[in-house]
C-alpha positions as CSV (number, residue, x, y, z in Angstrom):
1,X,0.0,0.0,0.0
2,X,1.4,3.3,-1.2
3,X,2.2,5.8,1.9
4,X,-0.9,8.2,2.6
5,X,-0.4,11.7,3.0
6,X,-2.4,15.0,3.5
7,X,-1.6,17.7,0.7
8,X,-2.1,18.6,3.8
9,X,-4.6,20.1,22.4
10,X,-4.4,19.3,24.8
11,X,-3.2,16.3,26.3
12,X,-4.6,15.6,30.3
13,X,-3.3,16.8,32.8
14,X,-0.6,14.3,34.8
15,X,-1.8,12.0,37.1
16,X,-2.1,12.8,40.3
17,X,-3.5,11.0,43.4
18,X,-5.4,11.8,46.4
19,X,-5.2,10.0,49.5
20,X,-6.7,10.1,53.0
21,X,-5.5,11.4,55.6
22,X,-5.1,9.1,59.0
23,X,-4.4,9.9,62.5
24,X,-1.4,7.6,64.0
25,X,-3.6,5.4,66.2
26,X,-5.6,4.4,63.1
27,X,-2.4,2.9,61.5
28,X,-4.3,-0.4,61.2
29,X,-7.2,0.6,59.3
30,X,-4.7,2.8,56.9
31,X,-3.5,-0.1,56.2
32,X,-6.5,-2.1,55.2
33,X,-7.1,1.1,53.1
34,X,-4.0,2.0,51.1
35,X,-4.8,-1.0,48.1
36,X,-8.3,0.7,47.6
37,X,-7.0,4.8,48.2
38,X,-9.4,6.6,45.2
39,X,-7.2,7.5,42.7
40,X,-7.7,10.6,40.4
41,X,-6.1,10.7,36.9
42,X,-6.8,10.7,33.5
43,X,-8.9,8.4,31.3
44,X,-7.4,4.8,30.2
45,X,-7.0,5.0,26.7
46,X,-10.2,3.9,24.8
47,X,-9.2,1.6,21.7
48,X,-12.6,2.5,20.0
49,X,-13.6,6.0,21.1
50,X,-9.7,7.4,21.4
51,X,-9.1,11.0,23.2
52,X,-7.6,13.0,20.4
53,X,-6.9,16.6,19.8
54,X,-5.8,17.9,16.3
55,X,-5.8,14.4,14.6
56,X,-3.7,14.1,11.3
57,X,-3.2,11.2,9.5
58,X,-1.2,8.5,7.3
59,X,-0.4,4.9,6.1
60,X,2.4,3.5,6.9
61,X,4.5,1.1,4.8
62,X,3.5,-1.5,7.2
63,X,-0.2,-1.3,6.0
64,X,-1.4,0.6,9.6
65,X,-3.3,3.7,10.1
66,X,-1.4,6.4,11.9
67,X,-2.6,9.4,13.6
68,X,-0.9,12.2,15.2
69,X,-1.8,14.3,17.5
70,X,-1.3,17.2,20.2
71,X,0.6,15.5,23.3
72,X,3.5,15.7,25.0
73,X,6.0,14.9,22.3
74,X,3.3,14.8,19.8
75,X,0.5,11.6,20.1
76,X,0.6,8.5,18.2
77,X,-1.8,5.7,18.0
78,X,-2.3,3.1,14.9
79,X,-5.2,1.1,13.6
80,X,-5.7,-1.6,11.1
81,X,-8.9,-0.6,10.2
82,X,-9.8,3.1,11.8
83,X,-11.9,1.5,14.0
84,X,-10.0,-0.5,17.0
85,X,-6.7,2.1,17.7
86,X,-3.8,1.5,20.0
87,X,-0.9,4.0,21.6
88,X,2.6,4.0,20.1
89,X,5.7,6.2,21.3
90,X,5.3,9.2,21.3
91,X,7.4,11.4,18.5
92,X,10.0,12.9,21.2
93,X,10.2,11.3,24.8
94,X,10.6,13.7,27.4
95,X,14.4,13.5,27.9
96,X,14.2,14.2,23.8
97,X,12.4,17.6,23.8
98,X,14.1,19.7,20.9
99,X,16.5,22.1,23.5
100,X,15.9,25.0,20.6
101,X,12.0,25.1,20.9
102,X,12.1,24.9,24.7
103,X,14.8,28.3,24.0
104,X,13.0,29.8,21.8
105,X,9.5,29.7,23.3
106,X,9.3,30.9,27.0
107,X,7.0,28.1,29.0
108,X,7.2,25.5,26.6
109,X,8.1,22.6,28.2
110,X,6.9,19.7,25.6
111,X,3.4,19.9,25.3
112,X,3.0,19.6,21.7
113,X,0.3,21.3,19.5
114,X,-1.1,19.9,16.1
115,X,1.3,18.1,14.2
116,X,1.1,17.5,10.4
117,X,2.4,14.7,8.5
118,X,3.5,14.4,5.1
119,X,5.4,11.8,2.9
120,X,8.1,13.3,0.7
121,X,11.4,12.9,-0.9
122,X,11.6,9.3,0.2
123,X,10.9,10.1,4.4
124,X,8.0,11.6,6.1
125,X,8.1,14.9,7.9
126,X,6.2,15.8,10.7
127,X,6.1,19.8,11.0
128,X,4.8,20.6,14.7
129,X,4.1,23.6,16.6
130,X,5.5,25.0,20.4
131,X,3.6,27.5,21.8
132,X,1.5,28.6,25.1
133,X,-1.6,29.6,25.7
134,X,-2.5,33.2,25.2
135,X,1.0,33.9,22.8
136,X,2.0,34.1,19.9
137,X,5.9,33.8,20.5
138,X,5.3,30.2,19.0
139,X,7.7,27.9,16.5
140,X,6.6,25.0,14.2
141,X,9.8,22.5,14.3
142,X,9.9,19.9,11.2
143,X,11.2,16.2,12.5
144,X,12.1,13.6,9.7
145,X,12.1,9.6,9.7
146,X,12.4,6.8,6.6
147,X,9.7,4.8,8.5
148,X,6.6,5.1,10.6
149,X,6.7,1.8,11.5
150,X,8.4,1.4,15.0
151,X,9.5,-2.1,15.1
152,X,11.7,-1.1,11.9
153,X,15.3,-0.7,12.3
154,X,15.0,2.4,10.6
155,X,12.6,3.8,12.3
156,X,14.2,6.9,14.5
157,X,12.5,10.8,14.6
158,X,15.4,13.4,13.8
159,X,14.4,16.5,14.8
160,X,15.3,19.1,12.0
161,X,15.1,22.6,13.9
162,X,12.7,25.3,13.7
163,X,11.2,26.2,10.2
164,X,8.9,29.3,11.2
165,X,8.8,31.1,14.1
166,X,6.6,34.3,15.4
167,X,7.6,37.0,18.1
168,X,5.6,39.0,20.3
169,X,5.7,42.8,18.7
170,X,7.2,41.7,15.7
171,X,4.6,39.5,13.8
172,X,0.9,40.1,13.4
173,X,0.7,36.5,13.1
174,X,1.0,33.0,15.1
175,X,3.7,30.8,14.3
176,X,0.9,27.3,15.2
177,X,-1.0,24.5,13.0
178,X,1.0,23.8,10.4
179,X,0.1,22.0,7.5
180,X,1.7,21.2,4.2
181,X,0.3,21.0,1.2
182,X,2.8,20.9,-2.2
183,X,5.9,22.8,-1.1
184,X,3.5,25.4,0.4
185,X,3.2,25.3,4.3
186,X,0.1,27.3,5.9
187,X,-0.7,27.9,9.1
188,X,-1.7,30.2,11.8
189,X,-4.1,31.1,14.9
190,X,-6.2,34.6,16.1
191,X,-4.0,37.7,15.5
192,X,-4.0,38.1,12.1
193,X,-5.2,35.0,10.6
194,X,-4.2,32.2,8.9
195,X,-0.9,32.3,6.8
196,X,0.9,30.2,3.6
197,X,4.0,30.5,2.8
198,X,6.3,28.6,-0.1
199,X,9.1,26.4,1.3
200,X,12.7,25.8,-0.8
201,X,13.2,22.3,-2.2
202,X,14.2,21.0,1.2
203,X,10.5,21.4,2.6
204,X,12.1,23.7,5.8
205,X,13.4,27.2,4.6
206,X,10.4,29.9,3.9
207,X,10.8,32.3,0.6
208,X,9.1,34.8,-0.2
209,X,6.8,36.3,2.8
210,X,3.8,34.8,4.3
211,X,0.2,35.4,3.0
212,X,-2.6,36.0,4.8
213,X,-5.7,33.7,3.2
214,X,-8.2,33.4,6.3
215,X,-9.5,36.1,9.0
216,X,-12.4,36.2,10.7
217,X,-12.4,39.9,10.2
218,X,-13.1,41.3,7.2
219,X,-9.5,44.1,7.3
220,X,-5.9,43.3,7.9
221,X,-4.6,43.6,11.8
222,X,-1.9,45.7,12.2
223,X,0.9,44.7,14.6
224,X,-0.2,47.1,16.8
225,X,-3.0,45.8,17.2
226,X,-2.0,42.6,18.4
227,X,-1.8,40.7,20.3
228,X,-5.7,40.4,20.7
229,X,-6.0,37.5,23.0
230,X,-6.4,38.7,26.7
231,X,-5.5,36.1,29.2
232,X,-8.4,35.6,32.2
233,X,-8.3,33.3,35.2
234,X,-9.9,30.5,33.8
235,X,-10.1,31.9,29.4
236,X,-8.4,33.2,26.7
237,X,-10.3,35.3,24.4
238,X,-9.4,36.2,20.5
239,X,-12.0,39.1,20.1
240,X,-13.6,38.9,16.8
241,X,-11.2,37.0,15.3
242,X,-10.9,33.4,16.5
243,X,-10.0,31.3,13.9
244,X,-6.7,28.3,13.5
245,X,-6.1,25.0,12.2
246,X,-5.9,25.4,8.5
247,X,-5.4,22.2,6.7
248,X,-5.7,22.1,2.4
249,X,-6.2,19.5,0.3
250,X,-7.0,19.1,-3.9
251,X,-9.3,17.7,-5.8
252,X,-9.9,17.8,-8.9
253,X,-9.0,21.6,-10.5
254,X,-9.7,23.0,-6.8
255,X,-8.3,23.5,-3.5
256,X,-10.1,23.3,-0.6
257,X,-8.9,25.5,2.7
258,X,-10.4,24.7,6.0
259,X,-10.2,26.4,8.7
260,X,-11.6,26.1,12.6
261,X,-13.8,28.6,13.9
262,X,-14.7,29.7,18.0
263,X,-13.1,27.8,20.6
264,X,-11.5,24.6,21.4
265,X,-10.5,23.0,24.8
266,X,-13.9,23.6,26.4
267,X,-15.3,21.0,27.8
268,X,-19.4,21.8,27.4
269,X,-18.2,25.1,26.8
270,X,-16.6,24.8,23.8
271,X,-17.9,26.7,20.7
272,X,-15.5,25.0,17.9
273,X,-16.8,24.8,13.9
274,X,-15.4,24.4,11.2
275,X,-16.0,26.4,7.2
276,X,-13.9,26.5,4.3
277,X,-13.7,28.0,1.0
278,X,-12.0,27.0,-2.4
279,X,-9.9,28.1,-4.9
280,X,-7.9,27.3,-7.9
281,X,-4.5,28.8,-7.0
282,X,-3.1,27.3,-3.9
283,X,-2.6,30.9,-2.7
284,X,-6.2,32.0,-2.9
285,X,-8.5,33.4,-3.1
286,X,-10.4,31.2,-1.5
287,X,-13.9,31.7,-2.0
288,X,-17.3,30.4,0.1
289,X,-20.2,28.7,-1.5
290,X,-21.5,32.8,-1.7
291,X,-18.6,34.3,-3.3
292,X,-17.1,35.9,-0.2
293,X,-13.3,35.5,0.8
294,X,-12.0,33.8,3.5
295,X,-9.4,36.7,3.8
296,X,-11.9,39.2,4.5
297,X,-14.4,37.1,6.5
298,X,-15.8,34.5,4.3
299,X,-16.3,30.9,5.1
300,X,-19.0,27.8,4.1
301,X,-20.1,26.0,7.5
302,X,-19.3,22.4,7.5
303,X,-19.6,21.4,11.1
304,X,-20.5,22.4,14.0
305,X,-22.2,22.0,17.9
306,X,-25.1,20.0,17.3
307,X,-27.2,17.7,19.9
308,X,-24.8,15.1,20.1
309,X,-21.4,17.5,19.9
310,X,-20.4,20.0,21.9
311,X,-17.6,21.4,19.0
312,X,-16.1,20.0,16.6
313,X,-12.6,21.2,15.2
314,X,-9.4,21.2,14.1
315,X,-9.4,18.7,11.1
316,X,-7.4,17.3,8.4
317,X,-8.9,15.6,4.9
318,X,-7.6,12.7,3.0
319,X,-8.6,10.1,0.2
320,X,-8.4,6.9,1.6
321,X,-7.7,3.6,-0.6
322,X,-11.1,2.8,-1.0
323,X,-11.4,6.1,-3.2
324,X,-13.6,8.3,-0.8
325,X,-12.8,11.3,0.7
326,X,-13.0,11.4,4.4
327,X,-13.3,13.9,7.1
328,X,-11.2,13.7,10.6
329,X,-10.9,15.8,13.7
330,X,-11.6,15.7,17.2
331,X,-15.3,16.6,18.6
332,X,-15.9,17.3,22.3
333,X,-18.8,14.2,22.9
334,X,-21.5,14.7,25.0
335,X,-21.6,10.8,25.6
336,X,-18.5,10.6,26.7
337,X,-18.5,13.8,29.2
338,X,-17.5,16.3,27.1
339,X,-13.9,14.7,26.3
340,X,-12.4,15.0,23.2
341,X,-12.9,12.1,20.9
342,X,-11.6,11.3,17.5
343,X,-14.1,12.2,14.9
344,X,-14.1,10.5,11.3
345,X,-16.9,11.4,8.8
346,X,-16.8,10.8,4.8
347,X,-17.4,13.7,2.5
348,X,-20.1,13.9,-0.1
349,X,-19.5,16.5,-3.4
350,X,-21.7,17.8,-5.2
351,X,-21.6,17.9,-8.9
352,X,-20.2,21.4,-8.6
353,X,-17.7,20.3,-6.4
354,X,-18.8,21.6,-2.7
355,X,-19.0,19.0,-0.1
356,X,-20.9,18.2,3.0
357,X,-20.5,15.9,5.8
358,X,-21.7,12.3,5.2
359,X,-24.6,11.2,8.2
């Protein structure tokens, strides 16, 4: 099976426990208690309903399914079949945190946002982003390997160094959510939108300048402006222009941008959706189904809260082998107490080549 590739947060918190509290003289009954002490930590993984946040995904040359994922040195889990999933190492292990993200982003300390991967030039490259809540002093860092199998010998992550990066003051945009589509990489989050910028032959060095192809405002930010995000107690607000996690893919003479709306990382509370618009330039404009542009506002509504779903967010698009198009991302389940849970849909196009959610 030939590799799959896209032309294209959140992890829980650690464990912790809680234990009781005994004076001496009940030493005995401590005892009797310590192998049933209640324990509070996060969910067991689920090998049919996964947790997942920003979900990408390829095949392997082993035949598997392979997502990534935000986590502490980026997720991984694999499936036969995309139904029945199970955990593999993570990209990075703690003690392998890239030293010039943790440098070059104050408070990142391996928590990993919204990886994309791509096969290309005979390995596949992971671009991932570092970042913090709130900020946009952010980095996406590019990590190669020949192989996603992990029992291969030649299966080993090298990390390849930074490949954008965004400063407080200085860019009007967030360095965050990368994803790669030809040898142009777009990306972005609030401030001034989403971004795509052309990369050199070697798939890590920017030319040109950036592009902005997605607000949620319908006028360029200035860096003045920014940043917009206000940091609360328990909230982090992006005015009227929340929007991130652009992934595009092709088909046919068009490409498709998508982009997340509202907010993520909710719970109940969150608000995420997702619209898009196409185009036949890679660079835009991208259009909605009513002619308006995604750089000045625009956007087609593809998903969103509904009765079931909370939010539903940050996605990635692929043709599968069986020839369909299908829809993944991460939906905050109302079944499952408002956790994140990996979300796969197949798309439907029209004959004039929109497309809507399969039931």
């Amino acid at each position: 099976m030939q590799p799959l590739y896209g032309c294209a947060y959140h992890s829980y918190p650690p464990s912790h426990m809680t234990r009781n509290t005994f004076l001496l003289l009940l030493a005995a009954v401590l005892l009797l208690s310590c192998s049933n002490e209640k324990r509070t930590s996060r969910p067991e993984f689920d090998p049919t309903y996964p947790d997942v946040h920003d979900p990408v995904l390829a095949i392997g040359e082993d035949g598997r399914y392979y997502i990534f994922s935000t986590g502490v040195g980026v997720g991984v889990m694999s499936s036969a079949d995309l139904k029945t999933w199970s955990q593999e190492p993570s990209v990075f292990d703690r003690e392998a945190i890239p030293q010039w993200a943790k440098d070059t982003v104050p408070g990142y300390w391996g928590h990993t946002w919204a990886p994309d991967i791509s096969y290309r030039n005979g390995q596949w490259h992971l671009y991932y982003s570092c970042s913090t809540f709130g900020k946009n002093g952010s980095a996406i860092g590019l990590a190669v390997n020949k192989t996603l199998d992990p029992k291969s010998p030649d299966f080993r992550w090298r990390d390849q160094g930074p490949v954008v990066v965004s400063h407080k003051g200085v860019t009007n945009w967030n360095a965050i959510d990368p994803n790669l589509c030809e040898d142009y990489l777009v990306w972005g989050s609030f401030w001034d939108g989403i971004q795509i910028q052309q990369l050199d032959a070697d798939l890590r060095t920017p030319l040109g300048e950036p592009i902005t192809v997605a607000r949620r405002i319908n006028r360029h930010r200035e860096i003045s402006e920014v940043p917009i995000t206000v940091e609360g107690k328990d909230t982090i607000e992006a005015g009227d222009n929340a929007i991130e996690a652009p992934f595009i893919f092709k088909r046919g003479d068009w490409y498709y941008l998508l982009v997340s709306h509202d907010y993520c990382c909710r719970g109940k509370n969150s608000t995420y959706k997702v619209a898009y618009g196409r185009s036949q330039s890679i660079t835009g404009p991208y259009l909605d189904r009513d002619g308006k542009d995604l750089a000045y506002g625009g956007g087609t509504l593809l998903v969103g809260p509904d009765e079931r779903y909370y939010g539903v967010g940050h996605c990635s698009v692929y043709q599968l082998p069986d020839g369909n198009w299908y829809y993944i991302s991460h939906a905050y389940d109302s079944e499952f107490g408002a956790r994140a849970k990996l979300f796969i849909r197949a798309l439907q196009f029209s004959p004039d080549d929109w497309f809507t959610l399969a039931e």
